[in-house]
C-alpha positions in Angstrom: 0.0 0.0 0.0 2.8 2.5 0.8 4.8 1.6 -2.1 1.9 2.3 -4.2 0.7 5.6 -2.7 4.6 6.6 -3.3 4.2 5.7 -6.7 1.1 8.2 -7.6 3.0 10.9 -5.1 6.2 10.4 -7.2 3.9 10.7 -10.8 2.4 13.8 -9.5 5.4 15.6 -8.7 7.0 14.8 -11.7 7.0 18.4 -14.5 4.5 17.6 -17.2 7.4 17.0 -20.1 8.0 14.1 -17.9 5.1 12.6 -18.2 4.5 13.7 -21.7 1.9 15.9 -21.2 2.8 19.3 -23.2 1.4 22.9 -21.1 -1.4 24.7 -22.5 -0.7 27.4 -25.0 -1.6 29.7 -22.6 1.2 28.4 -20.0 3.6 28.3 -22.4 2.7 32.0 -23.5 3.2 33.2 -19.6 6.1 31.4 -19.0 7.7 33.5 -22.1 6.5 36.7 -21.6 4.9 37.5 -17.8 8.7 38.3 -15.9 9.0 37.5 -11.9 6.5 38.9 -9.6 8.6 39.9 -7.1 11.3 41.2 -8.6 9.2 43.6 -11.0 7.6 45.1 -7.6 10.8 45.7 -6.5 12.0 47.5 -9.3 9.3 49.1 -10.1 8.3 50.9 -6.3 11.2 53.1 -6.8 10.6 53.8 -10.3 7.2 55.1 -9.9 8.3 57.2 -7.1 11.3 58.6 -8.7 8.9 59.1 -12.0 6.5 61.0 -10.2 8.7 63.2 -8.3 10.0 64.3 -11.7 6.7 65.1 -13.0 5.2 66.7 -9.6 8.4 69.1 -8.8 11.1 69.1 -11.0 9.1 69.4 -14.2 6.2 71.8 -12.4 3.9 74.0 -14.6 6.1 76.3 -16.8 4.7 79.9 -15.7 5.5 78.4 -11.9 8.9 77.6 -12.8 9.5 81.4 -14.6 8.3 82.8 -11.1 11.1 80.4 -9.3 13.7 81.7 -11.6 13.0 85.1 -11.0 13.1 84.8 -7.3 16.4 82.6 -7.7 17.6 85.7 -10.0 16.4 88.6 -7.5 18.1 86.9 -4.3 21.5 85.4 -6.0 22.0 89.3 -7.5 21.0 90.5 -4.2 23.1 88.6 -2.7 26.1 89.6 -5.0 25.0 93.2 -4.7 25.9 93.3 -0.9 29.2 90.9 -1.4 28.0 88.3 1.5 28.0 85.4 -1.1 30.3 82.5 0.2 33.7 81.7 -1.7 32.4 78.1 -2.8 33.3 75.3 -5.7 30.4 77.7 -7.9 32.5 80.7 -7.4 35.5 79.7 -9.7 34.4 80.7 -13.2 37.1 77.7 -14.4 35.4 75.0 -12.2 34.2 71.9 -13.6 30.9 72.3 -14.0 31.1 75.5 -15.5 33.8 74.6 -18.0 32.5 71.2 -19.1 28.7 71.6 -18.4 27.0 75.3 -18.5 30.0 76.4 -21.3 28.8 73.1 -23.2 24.8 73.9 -21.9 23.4 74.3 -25.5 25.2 70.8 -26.8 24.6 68.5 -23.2 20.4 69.8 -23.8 19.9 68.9 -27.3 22.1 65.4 -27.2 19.4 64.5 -24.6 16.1 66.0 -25.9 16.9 64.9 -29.7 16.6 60.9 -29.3 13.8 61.7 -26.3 11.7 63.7 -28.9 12.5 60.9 -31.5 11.5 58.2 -29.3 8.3 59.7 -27.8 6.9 60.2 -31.2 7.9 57.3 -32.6 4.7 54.9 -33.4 5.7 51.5 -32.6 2.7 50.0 -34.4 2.7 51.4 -37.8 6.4 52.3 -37.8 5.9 55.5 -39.7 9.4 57.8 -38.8 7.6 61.0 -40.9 6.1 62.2 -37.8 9.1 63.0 -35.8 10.4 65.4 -38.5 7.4 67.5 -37.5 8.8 67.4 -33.7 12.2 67.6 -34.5 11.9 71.3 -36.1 10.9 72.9 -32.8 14.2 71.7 -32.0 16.1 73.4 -35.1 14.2 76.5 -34.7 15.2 76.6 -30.8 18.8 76.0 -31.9 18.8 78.9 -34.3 16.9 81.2 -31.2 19.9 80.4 -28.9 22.7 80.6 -31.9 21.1 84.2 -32.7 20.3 85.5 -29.2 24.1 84.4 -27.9 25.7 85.9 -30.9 23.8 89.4 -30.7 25.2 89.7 -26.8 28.5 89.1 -28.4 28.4 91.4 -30.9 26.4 94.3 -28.2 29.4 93.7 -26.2 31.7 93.9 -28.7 30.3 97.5 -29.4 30.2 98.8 -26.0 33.2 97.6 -24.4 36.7 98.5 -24.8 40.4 97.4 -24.8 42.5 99.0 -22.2 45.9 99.4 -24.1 45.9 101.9 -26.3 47.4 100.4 -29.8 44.4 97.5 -29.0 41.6 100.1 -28.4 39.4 99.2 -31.4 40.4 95.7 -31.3 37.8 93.1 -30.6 37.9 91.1 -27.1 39.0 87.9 -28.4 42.5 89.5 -29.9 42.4 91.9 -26.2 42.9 89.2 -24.3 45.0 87.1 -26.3 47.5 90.2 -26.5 47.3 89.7 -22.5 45.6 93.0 -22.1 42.9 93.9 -19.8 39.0 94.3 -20.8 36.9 96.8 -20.0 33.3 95.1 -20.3 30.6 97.5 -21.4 27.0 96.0 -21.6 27.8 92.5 -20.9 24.6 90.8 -21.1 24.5 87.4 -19.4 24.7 84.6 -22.0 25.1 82.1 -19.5 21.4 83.4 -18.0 19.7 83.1 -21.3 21.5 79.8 -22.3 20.6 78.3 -18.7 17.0 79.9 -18.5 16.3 79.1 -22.1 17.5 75.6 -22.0 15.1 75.0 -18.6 11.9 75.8 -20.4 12.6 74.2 -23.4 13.2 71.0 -21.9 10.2 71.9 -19.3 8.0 72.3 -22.7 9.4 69.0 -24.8 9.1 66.6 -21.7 5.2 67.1 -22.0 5.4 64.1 -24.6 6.4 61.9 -22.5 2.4 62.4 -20.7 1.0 61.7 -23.8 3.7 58.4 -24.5 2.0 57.0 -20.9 -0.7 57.0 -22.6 0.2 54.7 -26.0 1.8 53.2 -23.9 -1.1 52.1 -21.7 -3.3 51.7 -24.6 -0.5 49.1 -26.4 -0.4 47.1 -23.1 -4.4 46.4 -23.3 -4.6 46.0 -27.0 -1.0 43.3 -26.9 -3.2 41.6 -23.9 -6.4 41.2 -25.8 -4.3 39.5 -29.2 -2.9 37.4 -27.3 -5.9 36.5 -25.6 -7.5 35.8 -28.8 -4.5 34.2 -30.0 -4.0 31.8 -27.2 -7.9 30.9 -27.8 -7.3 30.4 -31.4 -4.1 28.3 -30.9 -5.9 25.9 -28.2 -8.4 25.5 -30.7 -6.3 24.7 -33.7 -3.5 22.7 -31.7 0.0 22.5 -31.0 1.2 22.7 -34.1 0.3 26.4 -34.9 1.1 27.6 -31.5 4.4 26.8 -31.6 5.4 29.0 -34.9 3.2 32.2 -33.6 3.5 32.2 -29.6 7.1 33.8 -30.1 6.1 36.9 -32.3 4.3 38.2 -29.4 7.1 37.8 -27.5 9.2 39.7 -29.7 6.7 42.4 -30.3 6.0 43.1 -26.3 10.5 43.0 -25.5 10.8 45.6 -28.2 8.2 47.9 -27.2 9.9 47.2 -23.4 12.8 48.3 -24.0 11.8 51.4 -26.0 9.7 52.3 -23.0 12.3 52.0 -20.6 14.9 54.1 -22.8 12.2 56.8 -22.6 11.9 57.0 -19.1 15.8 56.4 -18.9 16.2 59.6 -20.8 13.2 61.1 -18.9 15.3 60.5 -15.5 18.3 62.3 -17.1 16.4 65.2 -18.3 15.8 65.7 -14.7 18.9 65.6 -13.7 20.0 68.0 -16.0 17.5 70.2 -15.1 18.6 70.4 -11.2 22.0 71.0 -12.2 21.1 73.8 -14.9 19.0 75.4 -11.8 22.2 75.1 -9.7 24.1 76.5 -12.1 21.8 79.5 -12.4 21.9 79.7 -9.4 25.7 80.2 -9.4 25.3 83.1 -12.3 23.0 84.9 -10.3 25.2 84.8 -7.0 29.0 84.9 -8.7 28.6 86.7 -11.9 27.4 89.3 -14.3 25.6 92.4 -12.9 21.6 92.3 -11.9 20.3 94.5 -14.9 21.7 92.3 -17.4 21.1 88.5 -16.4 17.3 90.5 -15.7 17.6 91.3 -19.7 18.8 88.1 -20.8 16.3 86.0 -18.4 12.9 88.6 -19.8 14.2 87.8 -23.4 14.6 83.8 -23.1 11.0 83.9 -21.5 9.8 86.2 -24.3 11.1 83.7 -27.0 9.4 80.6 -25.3 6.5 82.2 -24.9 6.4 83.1 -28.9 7.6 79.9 -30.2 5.6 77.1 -27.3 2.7 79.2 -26.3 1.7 81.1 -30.2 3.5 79.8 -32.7 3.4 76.2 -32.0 -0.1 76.3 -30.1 -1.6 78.3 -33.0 0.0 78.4 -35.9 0.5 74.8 -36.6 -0.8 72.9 -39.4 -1.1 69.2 -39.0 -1.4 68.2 -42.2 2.0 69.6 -43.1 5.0 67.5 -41.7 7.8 70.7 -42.2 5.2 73.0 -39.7 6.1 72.4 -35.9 3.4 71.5 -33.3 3.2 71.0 -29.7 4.6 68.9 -27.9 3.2 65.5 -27.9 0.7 66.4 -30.4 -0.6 63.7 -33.2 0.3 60.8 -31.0 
């Protein structure tokens, strides 16, 4: 009697290829795509939270973030005004974040935001890359903004300002300095303000898309569930045989849209980053450099173009029906 109860025990125990039983479509389907439990929760706890603490502060409404500016503009000049700033790491003009980053500000924004705008409006299921031209202009016609703004401080302070030596008084700054002479600055408007403050809203404005990515994303999760819902009824009703040659495709479909969400939200994370350190390092202009009336000038005139390019021209000037016209943010998707 024992023997024999250990018998059936031992049968039952054994895994179904064992036995040669074969799993249902449906279990083999899981066991290829559904990933562990537990260690998705764990990942994915922190990800949410550092997600939404992205969306919720760092990337806040634009008009609240000009009003933060501001105020970090008005107390880092006061601040200046009265000489009480502390001699920090931010005070050096040649330390490394200054000379590698904020000098570099225009080039480090754009080599993130150009593969996150391509990415966000890229559509997975009809594979059509036309769109992103659309989307990719606003970020040609904000180059060309920050190329022409930058140059025309140059060239103002070019104008105004002098060389100290007298055979280099009508030279330019550039052969001034490089004669070892001193300077004298005239209206020196604060490129560094305008870079830093123009870069912030940009990136505030083209992050929007990624709202509006949740979204197809969401709405490719449901419609990948239902298929293979159908699919795995369809295959349980025509057999084995026809299982095995389509279960994988949906595999393949589901770890390639995976992987282009999670580059998204990689680059998401980043732009984040980037965005504290651009705040802290406006927030070293406004306490270490440049006088108050001009890093005012430069910060009313990188507002002024964001308003005319994100909240008019974009917003309603757009046509969609022409791919070479820009659009909002996350529009068409």
């Amino acid at each position: 009697m024992d023997k024999q109860y250990l018998n059936v025990a031992a049968r039952r125990s054994l895994p179904s290829s064992s036995t040669g039983a074969k799993p249902s479509v449906g279990t083999q389907q899981q066991q290829s795509t559904l990933p562990n439990s537990s260690s998705q929760d764990l990942f994915n706890y922190p990800k949410r939270w550092v997600l939404f603490f992205c969306h919720r502060f760092i990337f806040a409404e634009a008009d609240l973030k000009i009003i933060f500016y501001f105020c970090l503009l008005l107390v880092g000049s006061t601040i200046k005004g009265f000489d009480i700033a502390p001699q920090t790491f931010l005070s050096d003009k040649r330390n490394t974040l200054n000379t590698y980053f904020a000098k570099l500000g225009w080039g480090w924004t754009m080599g993130l935001l150009l593969p996150f705008v391509c990415l966000t409006n890229f559509d997975y299921t009809t594979r059509k890359y036309e769109f992103i031209l659309k989307h990719l202009i606003r970020l040609l016609i904000a180059t060309g903004i920050w190329y022409g703004i930058t140059s025309l401080f140059q060239y103002i302070e070019s104008l105004t300002g002098h060389c100290e030596h007298l055979e280099y008084s009508k030279a330019s700054r550039q052969i001034c300095l490089k004669g070892g002479h001193k300077w004298e600055e005239g209206y020196d408007l604060s490129g560094h303000t305008f870079l830093l403050m123009y870069s912030l809203l940009v990136i505030n404005e083209e992050v929007k898309s990624y709202e509006t990515w949740k979204k197809s994303e969401l709405s490719y999760k449901e419609n990948s569930e239902e298929k293979s819902e159908l699919k795995s009824k369809q295959q349980r009703n025509d057999g084995d045989a026809q299982s095995s040659s389509s279960a994988p495709v949906n595999y393949i479909d589901w770890f390639g849209f995976y992987k282009l969400s999670l580059a998204i939200k990689c680059l998401y994370t980043v732009l984040a980053l980037l965005t504290v350190l651009w705040e802290i390092m406006l927030l070293s202009t406004a306490l270490y450099f440049h006088l108050m009336l001009h890093k005012f000038f430069a910060a009313v005139l990188a507002v002024l173009m964001w308003f005319i390019t994100y909240r008019y021209w974009y917003k309603y000037r757009s046509d969609p029906s022409n791919i070479f016209i820009p659009c909002l943010p996350g529009d068409g998707l």
